[in-house]
C-alpha positions in Angstrom: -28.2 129.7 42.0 -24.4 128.4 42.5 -22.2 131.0 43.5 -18.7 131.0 41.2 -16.4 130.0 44.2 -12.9 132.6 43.7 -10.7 129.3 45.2 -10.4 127.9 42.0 -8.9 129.3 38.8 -11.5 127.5 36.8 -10.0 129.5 33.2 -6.5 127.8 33.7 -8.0 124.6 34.8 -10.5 124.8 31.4 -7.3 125.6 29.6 -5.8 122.4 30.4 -5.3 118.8 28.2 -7.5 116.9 30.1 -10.5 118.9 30.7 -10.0 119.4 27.0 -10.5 115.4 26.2 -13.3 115.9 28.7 -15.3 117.9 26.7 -14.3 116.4 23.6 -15.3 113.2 24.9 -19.0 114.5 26.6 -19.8 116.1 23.4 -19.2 112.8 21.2 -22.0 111.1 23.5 -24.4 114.2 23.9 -24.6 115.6 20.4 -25.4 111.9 18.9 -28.0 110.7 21.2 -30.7 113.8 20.4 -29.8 112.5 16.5 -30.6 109.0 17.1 -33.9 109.6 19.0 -34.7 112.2 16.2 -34.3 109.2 13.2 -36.3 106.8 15.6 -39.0 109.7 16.0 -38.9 109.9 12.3 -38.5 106.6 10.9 -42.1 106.1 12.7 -43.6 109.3 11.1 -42.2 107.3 7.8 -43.6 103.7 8.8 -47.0 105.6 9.7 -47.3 106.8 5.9 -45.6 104.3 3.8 -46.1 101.0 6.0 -49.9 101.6 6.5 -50.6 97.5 6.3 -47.6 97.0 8.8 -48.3 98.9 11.7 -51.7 98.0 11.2 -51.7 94.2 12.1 -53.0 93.3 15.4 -50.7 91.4 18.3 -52.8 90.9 20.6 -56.4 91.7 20.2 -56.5 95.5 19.2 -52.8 95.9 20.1 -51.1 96.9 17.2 -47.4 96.9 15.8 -48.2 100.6 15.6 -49.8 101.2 19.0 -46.4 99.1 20.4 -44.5 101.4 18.4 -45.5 104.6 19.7 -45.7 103.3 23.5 -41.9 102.0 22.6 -40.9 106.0 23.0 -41.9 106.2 26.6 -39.2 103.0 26.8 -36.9 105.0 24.8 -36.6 108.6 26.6 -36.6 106.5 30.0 -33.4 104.4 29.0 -31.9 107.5 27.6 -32.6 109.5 30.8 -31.1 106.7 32.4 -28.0 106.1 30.3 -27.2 110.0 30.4 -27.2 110.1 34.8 -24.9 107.4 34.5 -22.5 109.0 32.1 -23.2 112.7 33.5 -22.0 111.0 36.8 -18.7 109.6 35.4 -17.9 113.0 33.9 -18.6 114.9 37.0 -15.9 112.6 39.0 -13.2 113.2 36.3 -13.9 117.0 36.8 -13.4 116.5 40.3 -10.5 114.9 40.0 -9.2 117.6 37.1 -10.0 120.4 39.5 -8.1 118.1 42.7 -5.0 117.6 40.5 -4.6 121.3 39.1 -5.2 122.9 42.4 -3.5 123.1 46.2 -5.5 122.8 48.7 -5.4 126.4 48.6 -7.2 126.6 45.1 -4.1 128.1 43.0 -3.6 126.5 39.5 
């Protein structure tokens, strides 16, 4: 468990415009994609039912459009997993450089 380092006066620094934006802009990425992959997870619950004929014709041999379908989630999670380090990563360096800017090298705000 991370211990809460005393240096930094991490309520001022939270209190501050930019780490503001930061969360404001972290939050219009994060709430969205669990949305999006919930539709997706949905709309193939609703293609299952109401498509029957369609996810039923064969690609290749017994591959069906609804077999690809389904298999198309493991695709999707991994490419979101991927696209959220890669974001997660540019947020942590703006924190850095928020907590750098507000602070001394001492750790006073």
């Amino acid at each position: 468990m991370a211990e809460y380092n005393t240096k930094y006066e991490y309520i001022k620094i939270e209190q501050t415009d930019e780490f503001k934006e930061l969360k404001r802009r972290k939050y219009r990425f994060i709430f969205p994609v669990p949305l999006l992959f919930i539709a997706y997870y949905l709309f193939f619950i609703v293609m299952s039912a109401y498509a029957q004929d369609f996810m039923a014709e064969p690609l290749i041999g017994n591959l069906t459009k609804g077999y690809l379908f389904g298999v198309s989630y493991y695709l999707v999670i991994w490419a979101l997993a991927f696209v959220y380090v890669i974001k997660a990563r540019s947020y942590d360096k703006l924190v850095d450089e928020i907590v750098e800017k507000y602070t001394d090298g001492e750790g006073t705000v």
